[in-house]
N, C-alpha and C positions, 0 to 999 in steps of 0.2 A: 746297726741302724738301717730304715729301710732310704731306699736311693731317696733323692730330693726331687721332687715331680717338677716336669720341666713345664715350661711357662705352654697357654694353651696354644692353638694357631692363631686365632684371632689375636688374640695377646702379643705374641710375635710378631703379624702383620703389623699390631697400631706401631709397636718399638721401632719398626725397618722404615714407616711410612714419617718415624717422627725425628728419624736421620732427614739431615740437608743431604740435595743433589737426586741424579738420576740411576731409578734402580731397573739394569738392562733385565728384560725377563723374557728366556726362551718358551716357548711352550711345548708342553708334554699330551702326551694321549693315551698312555698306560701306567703302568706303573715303573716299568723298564727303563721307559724315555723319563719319567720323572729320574727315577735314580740316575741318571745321566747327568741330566741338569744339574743335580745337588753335586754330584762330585764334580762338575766339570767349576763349582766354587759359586756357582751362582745363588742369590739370595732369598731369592720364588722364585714360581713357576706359575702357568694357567694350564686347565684344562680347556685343549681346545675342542668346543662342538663340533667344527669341520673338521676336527684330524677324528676324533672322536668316531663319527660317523661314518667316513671314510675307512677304519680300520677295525670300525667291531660289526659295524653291520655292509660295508662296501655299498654305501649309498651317500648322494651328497646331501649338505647341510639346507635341508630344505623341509623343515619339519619331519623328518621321516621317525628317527631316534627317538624314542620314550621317554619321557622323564624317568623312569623307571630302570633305565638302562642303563641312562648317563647319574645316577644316585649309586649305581652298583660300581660303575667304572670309578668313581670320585672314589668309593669307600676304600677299594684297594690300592687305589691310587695314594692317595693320603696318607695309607698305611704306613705305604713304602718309602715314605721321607720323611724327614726331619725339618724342612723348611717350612714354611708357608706355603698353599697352596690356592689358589683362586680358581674358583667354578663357575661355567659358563651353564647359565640358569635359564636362555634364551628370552622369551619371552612371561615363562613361571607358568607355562604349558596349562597357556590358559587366561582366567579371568583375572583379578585380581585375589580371589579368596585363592585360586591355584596359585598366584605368584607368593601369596603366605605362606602355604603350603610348602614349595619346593626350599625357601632360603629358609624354614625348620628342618626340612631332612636335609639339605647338603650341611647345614650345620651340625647334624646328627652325626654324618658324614665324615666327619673332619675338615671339610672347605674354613680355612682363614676369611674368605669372601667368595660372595656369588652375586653375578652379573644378571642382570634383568633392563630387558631393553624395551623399546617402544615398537618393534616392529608388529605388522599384522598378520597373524596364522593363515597358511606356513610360513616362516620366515625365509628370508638367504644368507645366504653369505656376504658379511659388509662390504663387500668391493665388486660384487656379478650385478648384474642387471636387475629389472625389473621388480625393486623392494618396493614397499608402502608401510606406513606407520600410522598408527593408531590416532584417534585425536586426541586433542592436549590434556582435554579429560580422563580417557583409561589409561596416556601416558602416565599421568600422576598420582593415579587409583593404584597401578602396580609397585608403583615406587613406594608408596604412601603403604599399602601392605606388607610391601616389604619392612619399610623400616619398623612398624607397627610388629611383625614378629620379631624382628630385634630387640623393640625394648622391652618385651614380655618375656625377655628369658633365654633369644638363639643368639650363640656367643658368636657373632661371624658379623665382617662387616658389607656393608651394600655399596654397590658401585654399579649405579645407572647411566643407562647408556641410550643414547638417541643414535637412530639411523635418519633424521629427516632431511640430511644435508643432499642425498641425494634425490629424491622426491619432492622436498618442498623449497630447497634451499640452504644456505648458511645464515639468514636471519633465523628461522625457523627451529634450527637445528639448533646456535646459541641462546634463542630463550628456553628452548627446553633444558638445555644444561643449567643455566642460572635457574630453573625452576628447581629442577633437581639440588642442586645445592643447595638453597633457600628452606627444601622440603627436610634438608640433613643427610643425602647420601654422603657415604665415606668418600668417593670416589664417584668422579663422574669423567666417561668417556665418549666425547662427542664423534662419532665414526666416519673416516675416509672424506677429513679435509682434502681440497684438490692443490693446493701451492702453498709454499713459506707463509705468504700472507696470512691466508685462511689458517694454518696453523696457529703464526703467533697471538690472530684475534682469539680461540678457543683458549689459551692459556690465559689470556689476559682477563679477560671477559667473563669467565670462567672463574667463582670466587669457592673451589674445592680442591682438592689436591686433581690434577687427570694424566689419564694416560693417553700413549697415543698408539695407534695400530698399524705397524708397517709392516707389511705385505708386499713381499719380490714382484714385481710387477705389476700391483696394484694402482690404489690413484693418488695414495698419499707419497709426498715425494721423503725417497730415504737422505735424511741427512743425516750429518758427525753426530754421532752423540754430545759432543759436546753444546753443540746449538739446539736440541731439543732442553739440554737443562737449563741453558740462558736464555732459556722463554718462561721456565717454570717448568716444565713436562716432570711427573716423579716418576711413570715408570715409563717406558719403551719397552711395548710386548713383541714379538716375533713369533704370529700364531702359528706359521706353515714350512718353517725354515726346518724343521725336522721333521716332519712327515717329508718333506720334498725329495732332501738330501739321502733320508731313508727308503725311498721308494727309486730313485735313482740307483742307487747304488744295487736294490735286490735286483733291480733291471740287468743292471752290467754285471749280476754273478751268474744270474738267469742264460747269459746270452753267453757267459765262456763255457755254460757247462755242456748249454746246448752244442760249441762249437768245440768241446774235448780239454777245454784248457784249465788251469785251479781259477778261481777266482781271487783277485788281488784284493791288497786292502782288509784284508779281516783281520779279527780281532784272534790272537791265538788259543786253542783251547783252553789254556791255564788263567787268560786275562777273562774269558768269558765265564768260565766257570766262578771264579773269583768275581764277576760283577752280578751273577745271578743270586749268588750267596751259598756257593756250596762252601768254602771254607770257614765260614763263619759257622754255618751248619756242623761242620765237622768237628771244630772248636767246641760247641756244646755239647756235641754228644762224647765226645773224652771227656767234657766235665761232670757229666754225669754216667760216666760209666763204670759200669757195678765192678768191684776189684775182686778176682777170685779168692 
């Protein structure tokens, strides 16, 4: 009998989103760091644009990246797991016919969900300086297009997002959220509350499942996980906590080799090999090896 086709991503995300409580999500930027994440038990993942950007073109999150580049990064990406995976769609590189456009190919893609926000080309990164966002109108043109390629057929869910809290405020910033939900995103992510307060109004206030975005020295303040889920929060993403600790670390092997010494902390040849997949590799081909 042929295997049993496992459910799709999209499918998976709604089933994880339709669990009670808070789902912690590391973020990934290849495929390597996704398989990380899966084994290390976790239940998603996001692609992030800034580690994204930062590791395949060494440039920051400032519209630089292609849509075209981060669809090819998704595709491999997605390959390489079995969980659910969330795509960071920025702005949908573009107008709102291009915000269509991009949540059909990351849905192509294998993306569970892709993110499309309100900011105005070039974007930054939710927590640097000097962002602006769109008016309320293209805000809900891109959303509005997105969900519009959803119900024509891209199996992926939408999770809109506002940057206006730091440009226009937190009134601003919650009516766009409530638009967004009202309008039927899956997911709505209101970006870089400044205190508890301002968090728990976003949950509240806020009638869609959201996440929230905490960033190592960022402006959101990191709390227990336990108290983002006794606000409502479903997921808690960690977009730069592996790009950081990855880049650290190649620093400090960088610097023993320069100065003569092994570098500490790695992973041994047999654990690396086994995480890249040579055994599995090896496994199949004795399954298919020709018997004299």
């Amino acid at each position: 009998m042929p295997p049993e086709a496992k459910p799709a991503p999209a499918e998976r995300l709604r089933a994880l989103l339709a669990k009670p409580g808070l789902h912690v999500m590391p973020c990934c930027f290849d495929a390597l760091s996704a398989r990380l994440v899966e084994r290390a038990g976790f239940a998603l993942t996001f692609m992030s644009g800034f580690a994204v950007s930062a590791t395949r073109i060494g440039a920051p999150d400032t519209g630089l990246i292609s849509y075209g580049e981060m669809v090819e990064q998704g595709r491999n990406l997605c390959a390489a797991v079995s969980i659910p995976v969330i795509g960071d769609g920025d702005t949908g590189y573009g107008n709102a016919v291009n915000a269509r456009r991009t949540v059909l190919g990351y849905a192509q893609a294998g993306f569970a969900c892709v993110m499309i926000e309100d900011q105005l080309a070039p974007k930054r990164c939710g927590h640097t300086r000097g962002k602006e966002v769109v008016s309320r109108g293209e805000a809900l043109a891109r959303v509005r297009a997105a969900l519009d390629a959803r119900a024509e057929g891209a199996d992926i869910l939408v999770m809109a997002r506002t940057d206006a809290r730091a440009p226009l405020g937190l009134e601003e910033a919650l009516w766009r959220g409530r638009a967004f939900a009202e309008l039927g995103a899956d997911l709505v992510f209101v970006e870089a509350p400044r205190s508890e307060a301002e968090l728990e109004r976003v949950a509240r206030e806020v009638p869609a499942p959201c996440m929230v975005n905490l960033v190592e020295d960022g402006d959101t303040p990191l709390l227990p996980h336990p108290r983002f889920e006794a606000m409502g929060y479903r997921i808690a993403a960690y977009p730069l906590t592996l790009l950081s600790v990855a880049a650290r670390a190649m620093q400090e092997a960088l610097a023993a080799l320069r100065e003569g010494r092994a570098p500490e902390g790695r992973l041994s040849f047999a654990e690396l090999r086994n995480l890249v997949g040579f055994d599995a590799y090896d496994a199949l081909a004795r399954r298919y090896a020709q018997e004299e």
